[in-house]
Structure formats: C-alpha cells, structure tokens
C-alpha angles and dihedrals in degrees: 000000000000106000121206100218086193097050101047097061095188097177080063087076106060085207092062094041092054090056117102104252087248085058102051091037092065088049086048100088089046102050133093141181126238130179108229111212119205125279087016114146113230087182148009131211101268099008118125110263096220091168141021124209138219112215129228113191093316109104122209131187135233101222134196115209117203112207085254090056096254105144138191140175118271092176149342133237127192135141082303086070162000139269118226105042084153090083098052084058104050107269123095092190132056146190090231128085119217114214130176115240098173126040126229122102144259158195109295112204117185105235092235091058085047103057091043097059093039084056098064091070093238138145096278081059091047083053100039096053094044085059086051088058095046093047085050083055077054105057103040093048097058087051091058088042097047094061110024096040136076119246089249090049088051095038087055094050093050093053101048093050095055098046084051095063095034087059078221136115087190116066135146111238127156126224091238098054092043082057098054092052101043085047098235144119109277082239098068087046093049086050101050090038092058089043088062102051094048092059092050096244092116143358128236125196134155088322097320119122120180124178111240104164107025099166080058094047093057094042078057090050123091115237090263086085088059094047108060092032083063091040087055087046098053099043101040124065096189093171101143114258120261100253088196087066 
C-alpha cells in the first residue's frame, strides 16, 4: 500500500500520537485516510462495525435512538479518540449509531488489524482501555448531567467540550443538531443559546458559534465539564511518540 505522509497526518489524532514508533509503524501499511462529510453515519445500531476510525479535527457523536426518533448523545469523538471502541470488547455490533457532526477527515483501520494489534497486549491495548475508562467517565457523567442539570448548564458543557477537541473557538452547529444531542426541544436550545449570546460569552449566527468568553463559559458549565476533562487528563498520556525510537 502507497501511503501519502502528508495526508495522513497521524500527530492530528492524539491516540496515534501517544503509540511507540514501532507501534505505529506495524499499523502503517494498514492505515488510510478518509475524509468524513457532515451528517455522514460511520455506524448503525446492529450493523457490522468492519473499521474504526481516528479522528483528526472532525467530531462525531455517539448517538441513542428511541423507537419514536428522539435521539440523544451517548458519547463525542474528536482528535482526543477513536470510533469503534465495540470491537476491542468483544462485540462487532452495537445499539448506538456514530454520525459525523463536523466535517474533516480521519484514520480508517480495518476491525480485523485492529484486533489483532490490540491482542498482542502492547502498548496500542493499554491506550486503548484507559479511553474506555474515560468514555465510561463520560458517560456516566452525561447521565447525571442530563437530569440533575439546567439546559444552559448542559449546553456549556457541550461547548466547551467540543471546542476542546477541535482545538477551535470557531465551529459551524445548528440548533437543531445541538437539540438532538442534548436531548431537548429546539426551543430550550434556541433560549439558552440566546441567553449566551446576550451575555457576550458567545456568538451565534446562522450556525455559526464562536467562543468569545471562554473563563465565563466555564464559570456557566456544571462541574460535569471539569470532570471528564480531568478524567481524560489523568488516563491518556497523549505526549507525541519519539520518531527517533
């Protein structure tokens, strides 16, 4: 396989970056890049999951889909992770549904390479578990926010967290997608929003959000943003590898 060095961009994935170079050199001839569109679906609930993907600054959500179509995240990727995490534990299929919310691209691994690299007990499986646990902090996490915790509370948080792993204080969301996975009416999103952007902490236009106060926006967060961020911190060494190794 012919590998574009300038597309692949591997440091872009802070997974990636954390491997030993002898590591990430025996994934190399088994890697590609693929360039991830909004609203694309990576997986659906009792598909087959036959790659997994690393992330560079795209972000894709891990979304819950009730039998009336109300929807609500389970879970984000971004550069900090990887999509797919079913097939390391066992299961190739899942409940959830992976859809791209911003557009950018990624490592594409085909499941069975994977496996098989995770199986030798290395240093890629040791990685890969500690983001589990921090996913599960995640998760968690988001289920205690989501009840105990007001829409501006949760729509700070969720901000914040995806500016995090875009590494952008500028990025294009609709209302309506920032609904579904906060798991509230449009209207409530509309409202806190608005709220926000009042109170000069962000601007909202046309889809466009940019951070404009982000001390404050924290200060707006519940202490569920803090929380995973530390958990994230703790678990995952993502230091870029020594290519001279």
């Amino acid at each position: 396989m012919s590998v574009d060095y300038n597309t692949l961009k591997p440091q872009a994935n802070k997974l990636l970056a954390a491997l030993p170079a002898s590591d990430y050199e025996r994934l190399l001839p088994h890697i590609k890049y693929v360039p991830l569109a909004f609203n694309q679906i990576i997986y659906k609930p009792g598909e087959p999951i036959t790659h997994v993907y690393f992330p560079y600054h795209s972000v894709i959500s891990i979304v819950t889909t009730m039998q009336d179509g109300s929807t609500v995240e389970a879970g984000l990727v971004s550069s900090e992770g990887m999509v797919g995490i079913p097939v390391i534990l066992g299961g190739d299929t899942t409940t959830t549904k992976a859809i791209v919310q911003i557009g950018d691209g990624a490592t594409q691994i085909d499941t069975d390479v994977l496996k098989s690299e995770f199986n030798r007990g290395g240093a890629l499986q040791s990685l890969l578990l500690r983001y589990v646990q921090a996913q599960c902090t995640e998760l968690g996490q988001g289920l205690a926010c989501n009840r105990l915790h007001t829409i501006e509370e949760r729509l700070a948080r969720w901000l914040l967290t995806v500016t995090d792993r875009l590494e952008s204080k500028d990025f294009l969301l609709t209302q309506e997608f920032i609904a579904q996975m906060l798991g509230v009416r449009r209207s409530g999103v509309t409202l806190a929003a608005s709220t926000l952007n009042r109170a000069g902490i962000i601007s909202y236009n046309r889809g466009r959000i940019n951070i404009l106060n982000r001390g404050i926006l924290e200060d707006t967060s519940c202490e569920c943003y803090q929380v995973i961020k530390n958990e994230f911190a703790r678990l995952l060494d993502n230091s870029p590898r020594d290519n001279s190794e």
